[in-house]
C-alpha positions as CSV (number, residue, x, y, z in Angstrom):
1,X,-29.5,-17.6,-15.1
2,X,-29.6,-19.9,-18.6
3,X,-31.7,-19.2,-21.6
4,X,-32.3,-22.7,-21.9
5,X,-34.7,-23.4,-19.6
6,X,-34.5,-27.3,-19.2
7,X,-30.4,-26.0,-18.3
8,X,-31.8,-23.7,-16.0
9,X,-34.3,-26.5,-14.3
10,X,-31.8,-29.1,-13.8
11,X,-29.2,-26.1,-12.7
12,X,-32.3,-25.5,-10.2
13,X,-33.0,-28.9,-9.2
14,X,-29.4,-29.4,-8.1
15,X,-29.4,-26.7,-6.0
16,X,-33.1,-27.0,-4.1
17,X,-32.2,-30.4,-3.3
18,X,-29.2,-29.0,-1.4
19,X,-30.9,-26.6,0.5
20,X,-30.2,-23.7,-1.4
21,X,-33.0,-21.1,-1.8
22,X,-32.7,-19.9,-5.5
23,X,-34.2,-16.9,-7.0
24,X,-34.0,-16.8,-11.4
25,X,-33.3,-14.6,-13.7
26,X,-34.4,-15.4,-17.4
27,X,-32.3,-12.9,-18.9
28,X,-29.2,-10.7,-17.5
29,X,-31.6,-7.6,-17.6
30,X,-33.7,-9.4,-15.0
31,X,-30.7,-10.2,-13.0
32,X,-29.7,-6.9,-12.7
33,X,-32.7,-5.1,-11.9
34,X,-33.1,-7.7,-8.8
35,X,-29.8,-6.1,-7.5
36,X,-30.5,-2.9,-8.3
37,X,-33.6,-3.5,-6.3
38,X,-31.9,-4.8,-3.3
39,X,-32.5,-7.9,-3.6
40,X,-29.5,-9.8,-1.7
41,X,-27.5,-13.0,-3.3
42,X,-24.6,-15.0,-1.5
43,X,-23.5,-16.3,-5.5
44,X,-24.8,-15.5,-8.9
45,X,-24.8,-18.7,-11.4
46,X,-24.2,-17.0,-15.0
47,X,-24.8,-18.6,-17.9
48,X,-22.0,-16.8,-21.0
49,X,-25.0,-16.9,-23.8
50,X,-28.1,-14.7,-23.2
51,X,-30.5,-13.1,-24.9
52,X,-30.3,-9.3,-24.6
53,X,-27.3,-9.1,-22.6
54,X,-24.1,-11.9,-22.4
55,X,-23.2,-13.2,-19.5
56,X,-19.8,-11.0,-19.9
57,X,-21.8,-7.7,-19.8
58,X,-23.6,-8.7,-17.0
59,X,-20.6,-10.2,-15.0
60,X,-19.4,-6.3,-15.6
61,X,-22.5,-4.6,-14.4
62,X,-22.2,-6.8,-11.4
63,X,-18.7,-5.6,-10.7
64,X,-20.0,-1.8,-10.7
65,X,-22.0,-2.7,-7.4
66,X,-20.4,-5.4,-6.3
67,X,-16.7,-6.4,-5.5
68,X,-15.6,-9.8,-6.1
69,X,-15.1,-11.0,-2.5
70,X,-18.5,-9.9,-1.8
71,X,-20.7,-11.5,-4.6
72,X,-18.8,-14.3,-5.9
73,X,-20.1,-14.8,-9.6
74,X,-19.6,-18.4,-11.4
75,X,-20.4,-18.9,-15.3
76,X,-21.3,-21.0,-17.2
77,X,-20.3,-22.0,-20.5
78,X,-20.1,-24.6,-23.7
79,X,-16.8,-23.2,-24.5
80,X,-13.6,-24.0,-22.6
81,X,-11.2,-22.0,-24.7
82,X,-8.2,-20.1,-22.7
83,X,-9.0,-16.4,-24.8
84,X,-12.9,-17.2,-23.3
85,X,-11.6,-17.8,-19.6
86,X,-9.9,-15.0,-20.1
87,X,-12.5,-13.0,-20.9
88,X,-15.0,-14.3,-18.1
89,X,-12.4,-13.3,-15.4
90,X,-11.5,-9.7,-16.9
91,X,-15.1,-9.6,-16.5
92,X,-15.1,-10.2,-13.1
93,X,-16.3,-13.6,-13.0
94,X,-14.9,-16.1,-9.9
95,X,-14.9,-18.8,-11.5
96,X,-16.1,-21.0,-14.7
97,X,-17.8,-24.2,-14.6
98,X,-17.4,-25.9,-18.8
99,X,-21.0,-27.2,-19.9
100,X,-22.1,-30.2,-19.5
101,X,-21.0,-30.6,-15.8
102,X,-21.6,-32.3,-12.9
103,X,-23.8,-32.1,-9.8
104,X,-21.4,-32.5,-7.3
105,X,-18.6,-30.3,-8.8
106,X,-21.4,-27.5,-9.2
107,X,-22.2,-27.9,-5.9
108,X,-18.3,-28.5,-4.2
109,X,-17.6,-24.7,-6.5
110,X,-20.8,-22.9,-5.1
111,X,-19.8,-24.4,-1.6
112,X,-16.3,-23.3,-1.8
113,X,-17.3,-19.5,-2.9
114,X,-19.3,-19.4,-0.3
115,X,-17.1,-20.0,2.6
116,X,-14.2,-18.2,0.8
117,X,-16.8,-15.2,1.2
118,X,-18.0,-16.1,4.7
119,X,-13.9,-16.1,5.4
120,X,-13.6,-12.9,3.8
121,X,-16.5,-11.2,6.0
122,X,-15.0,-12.7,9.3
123,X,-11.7,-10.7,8.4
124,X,-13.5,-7.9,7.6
125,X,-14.7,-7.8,11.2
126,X,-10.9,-6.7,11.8
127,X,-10.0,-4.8,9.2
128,X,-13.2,-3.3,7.9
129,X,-14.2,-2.5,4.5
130,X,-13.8,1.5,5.3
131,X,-10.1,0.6,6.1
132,X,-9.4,-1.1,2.8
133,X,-10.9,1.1,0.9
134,X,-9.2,3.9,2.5
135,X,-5.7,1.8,1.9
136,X,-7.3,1.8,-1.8
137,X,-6.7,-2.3,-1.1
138,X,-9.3,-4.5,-2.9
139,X,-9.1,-7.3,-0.3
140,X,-7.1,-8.5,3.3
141,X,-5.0,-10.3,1.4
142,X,-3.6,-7.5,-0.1
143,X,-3.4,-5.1,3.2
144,X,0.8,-5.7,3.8
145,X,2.6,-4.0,6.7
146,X,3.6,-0.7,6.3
147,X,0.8,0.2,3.7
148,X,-0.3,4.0,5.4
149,X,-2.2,6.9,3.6
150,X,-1.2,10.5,4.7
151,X,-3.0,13.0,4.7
152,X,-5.4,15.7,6.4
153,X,-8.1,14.0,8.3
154,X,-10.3,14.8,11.2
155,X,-9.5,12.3,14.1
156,X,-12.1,11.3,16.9
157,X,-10.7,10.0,20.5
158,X,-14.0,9.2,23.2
159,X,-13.7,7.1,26.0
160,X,-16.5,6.7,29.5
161,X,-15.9,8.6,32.3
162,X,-15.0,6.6,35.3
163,X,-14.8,3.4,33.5
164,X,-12.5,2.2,36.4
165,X,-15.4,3.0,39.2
166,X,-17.8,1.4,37.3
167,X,-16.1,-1.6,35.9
168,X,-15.1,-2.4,40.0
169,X,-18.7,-3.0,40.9
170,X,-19.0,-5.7,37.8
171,X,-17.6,-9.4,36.8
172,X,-15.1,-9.5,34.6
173,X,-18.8,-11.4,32.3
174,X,-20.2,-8.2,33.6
175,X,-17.6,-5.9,32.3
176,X,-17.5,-8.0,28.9
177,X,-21.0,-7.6,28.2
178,X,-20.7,-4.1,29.5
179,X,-18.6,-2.9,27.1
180,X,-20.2,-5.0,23.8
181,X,-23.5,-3.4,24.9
182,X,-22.0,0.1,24.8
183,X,-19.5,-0.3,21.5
184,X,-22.3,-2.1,19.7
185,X,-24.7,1.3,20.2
186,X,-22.3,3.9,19.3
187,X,-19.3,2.3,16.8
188,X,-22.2,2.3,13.8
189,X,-22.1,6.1,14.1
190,X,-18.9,6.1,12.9
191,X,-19.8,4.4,9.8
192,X,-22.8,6.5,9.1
193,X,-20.9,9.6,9.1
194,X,-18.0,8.1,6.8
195,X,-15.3,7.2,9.2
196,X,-13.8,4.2,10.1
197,X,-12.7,3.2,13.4
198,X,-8.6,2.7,13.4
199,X,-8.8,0.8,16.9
200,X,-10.5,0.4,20.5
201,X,-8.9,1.3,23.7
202,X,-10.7,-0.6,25.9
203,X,-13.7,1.6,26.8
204,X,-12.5,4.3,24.0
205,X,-12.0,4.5,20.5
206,X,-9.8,6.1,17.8
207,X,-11.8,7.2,14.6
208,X,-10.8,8.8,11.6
209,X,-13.0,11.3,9.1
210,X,-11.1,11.6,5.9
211,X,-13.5,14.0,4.6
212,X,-12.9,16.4,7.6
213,X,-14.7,18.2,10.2
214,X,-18.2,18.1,9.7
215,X,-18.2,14.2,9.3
216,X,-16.4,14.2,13.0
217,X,-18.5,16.8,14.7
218,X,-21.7,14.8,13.4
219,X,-20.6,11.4,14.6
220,X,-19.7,12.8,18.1
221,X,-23.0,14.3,18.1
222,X,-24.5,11.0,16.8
223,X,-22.7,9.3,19.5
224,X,-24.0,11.3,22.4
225,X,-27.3,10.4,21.2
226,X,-27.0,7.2,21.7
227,X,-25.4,7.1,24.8
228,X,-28.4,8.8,26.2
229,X,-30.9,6.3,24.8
230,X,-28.7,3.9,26.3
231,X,-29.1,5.0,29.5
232,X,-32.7,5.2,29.4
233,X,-32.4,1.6,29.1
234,X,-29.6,1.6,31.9
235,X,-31.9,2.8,34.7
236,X,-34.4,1.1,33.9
237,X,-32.6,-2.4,34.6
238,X,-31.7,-0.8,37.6
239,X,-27.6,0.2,36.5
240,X,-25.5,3.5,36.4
241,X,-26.3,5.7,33.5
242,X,-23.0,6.8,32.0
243,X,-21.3,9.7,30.6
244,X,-18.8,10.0,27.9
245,X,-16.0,12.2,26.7
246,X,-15.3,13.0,22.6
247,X,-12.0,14.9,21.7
248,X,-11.8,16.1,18.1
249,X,-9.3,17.8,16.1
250,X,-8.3,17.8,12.7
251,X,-4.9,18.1,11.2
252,X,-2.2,16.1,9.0
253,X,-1.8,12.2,10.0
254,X,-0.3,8.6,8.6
255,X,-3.2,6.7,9.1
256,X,-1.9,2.5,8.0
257,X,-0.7,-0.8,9.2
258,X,2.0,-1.3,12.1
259,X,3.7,-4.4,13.9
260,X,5.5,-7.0,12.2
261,X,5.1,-9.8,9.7
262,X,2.7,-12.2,11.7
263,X,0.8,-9.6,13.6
264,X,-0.5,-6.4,12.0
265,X,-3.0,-4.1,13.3
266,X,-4.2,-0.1,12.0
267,X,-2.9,3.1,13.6
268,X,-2.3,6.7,13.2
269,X,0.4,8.4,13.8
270,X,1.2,12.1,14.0
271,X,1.6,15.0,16.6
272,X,-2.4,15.7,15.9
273,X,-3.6,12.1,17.1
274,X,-1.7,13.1,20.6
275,X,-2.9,16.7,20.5
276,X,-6.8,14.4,19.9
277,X,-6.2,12.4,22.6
278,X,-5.7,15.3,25.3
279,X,-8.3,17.6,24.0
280,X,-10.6,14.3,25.0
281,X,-9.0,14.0,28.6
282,X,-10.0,17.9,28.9
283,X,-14.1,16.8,28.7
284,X,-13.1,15.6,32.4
285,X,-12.1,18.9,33.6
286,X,-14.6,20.9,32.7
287,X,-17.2,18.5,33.1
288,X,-18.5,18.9,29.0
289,X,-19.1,15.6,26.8
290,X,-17.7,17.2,23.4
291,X,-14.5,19.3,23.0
292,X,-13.3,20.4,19.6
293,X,-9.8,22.2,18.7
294,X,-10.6,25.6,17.0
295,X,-8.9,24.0,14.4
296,X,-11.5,21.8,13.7
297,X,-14.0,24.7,13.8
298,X,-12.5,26.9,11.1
299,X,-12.6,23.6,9.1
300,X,-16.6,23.3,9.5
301,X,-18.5,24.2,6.2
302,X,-22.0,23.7,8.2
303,X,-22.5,26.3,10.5
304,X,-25.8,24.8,12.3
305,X,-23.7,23.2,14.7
306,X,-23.8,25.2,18.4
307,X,-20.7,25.5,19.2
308,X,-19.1,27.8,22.0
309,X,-15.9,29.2,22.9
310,X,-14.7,27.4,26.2
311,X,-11.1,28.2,27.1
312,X,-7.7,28.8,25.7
313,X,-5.1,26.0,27.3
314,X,-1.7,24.6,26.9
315,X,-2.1,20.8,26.7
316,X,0.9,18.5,28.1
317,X,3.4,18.2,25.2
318,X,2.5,21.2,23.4
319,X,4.0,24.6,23.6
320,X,1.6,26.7,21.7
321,X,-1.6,27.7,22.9
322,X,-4.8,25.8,22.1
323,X,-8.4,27.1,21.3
324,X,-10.9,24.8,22.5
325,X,-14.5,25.6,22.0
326,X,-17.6,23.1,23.3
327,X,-19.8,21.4,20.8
């Protein structure tokens, strides 16, 4: 974006003629009604001096929607004073590029934003976005071991019944693509009910719902759902439709980063996440796919959900009596 539009050509040129697809923006109002629109950028080029809005104000609107690891933003400027710089990157700019400059540093900067963000996205492939927030961490780089939140939260355990049976009659390929097939349909359900998935167990999963019960008992539900369209498509290639078992409870966990220095990964810990974890392995006994803890039912502030009473039991490890009740 440049309000001088033989600066904004040549800025357009450069970056056409190195394969860039380039959308403009005459002023920063423009700019930020294509966001607000939906419309989705890898970098935003910002000139400082606009009319109607400065490149500062718009570097801040930016920053309301977008983090800086996510939409890297370089300005532009005539000036090259330190109090200016400053003021670009309390902004939130990424970087400044000093008027007049050159092709190839323009290009080399854009290049480098953009695999610093590609970087960025690949380790938010292990520790997601959900996670960091939730660690109130504004990047990986900042996620260090021992960083934990505690509080109440509803956790999720689900894993397939019989995994072992059915994984015998694949290749270990087989069993791979088994597996992606299966996480790939149900982990977005997760997501969509505003949890986060702390880890897989090889067939299973541990998710968390830090905004309690209801979030849990409509991704289970979710997740059931999609296991049966799943096996629609199952039998019809001719393979074993599948069942699955989801354990939920709610109660007070550390939810954060464990291992050592060179190898971290996320867990939670409490007596609730074990408590989870056998309420799941009960779906196997009495042959239901969803099991909640009356816990997590007296936590419910929807009562749409059908939801009956199924047993009172003593679970391995526990010496009080639990309520379970079938979703």
């Amino acid at each position: 974006m440049d309000d001088e539009l033989i600066n904004l050509q040549v800025l357009t040129n450069h970056l056409i003629l190195a394969n860039y697809h380039v959308t403009q923006a005459m002023n920063g109002m423009e700019a930020i009604e294509l966001l607000e629109k939906g419309e989705r950028f890898d970098v935003i080029v910002l000139d400082i001096m606009m009319p109607k809005m400065s490149g500062y104000e718009v570097s801040e609107k930016i920053r309301q929607m977008y983090p800086p690891h996510e939409l890297p933003v370089l300005m532009l400027t005539a000036k090259n004073q330190v109090d200016d710089l400053v003021h670009g990157f309390n902004a939130g700019a990424n970087d400044y590029l000093t008027k007049p400059f050159s092709k190839d540093e323009l290009l080399t900067r854009i290049r480098n934003h953009l695999e610093l963000t590609k970087t960025t996205q690949s380790f938010g492939r292990f520790v997601p976005l959900e996670y960091l927030e939730f660690l109130r961490k504004e990047s990986i780089i900042d996620v260090k071991l021992g960083d934990h939140v505690a509080k109440e939260m509803a956790v999720m355990f689900s894993d397939i019944r019989s995994f072992t049976t059915i994984s015998e009659n694949m290749t270990p390929q087989e069993n791979f693509n088994f597996i992606n097939a299966y996480l790939k349909r149900v982990s977005p359900k997760i997501r969509e009910h505003h949890g986060f998935i702390v880890k897989f167990l090889g067939d299973g999963m541990m998710a968390v719902f830090p905004n309690g019960a209801d979030d849990a008992i409509k991704a289970g539900i979710a997740k059931l759902q999609a296991v049966h369209a799943y096996n629609e498509h199952r039998i019809i290639d001719g393979w074993q439709p599948i069942r699955v078992g989801v354990g939920i409870h709610i109660g007070h966990m550390m939810v954060g980063m464990v291992g050592e220095a060179n190898r971290m990964q996320g867990d939670a810990f409490s007596d609730n996440v074990n408590l989870t974890a056998r309420i799941e392995g009960l779906t196997k006994y009495y042959g239901v796919s969803m099991i909640i803890s009356g816990e997590t039912y007296y936590q419910l502030e929807n009562d749409d959900f059908h939801v009956r009473y199924l047993d009172k039991v003593v679970v391995k490890g526990r010496e009080v009596c639990l309520m379970i009740l079938m979703g």
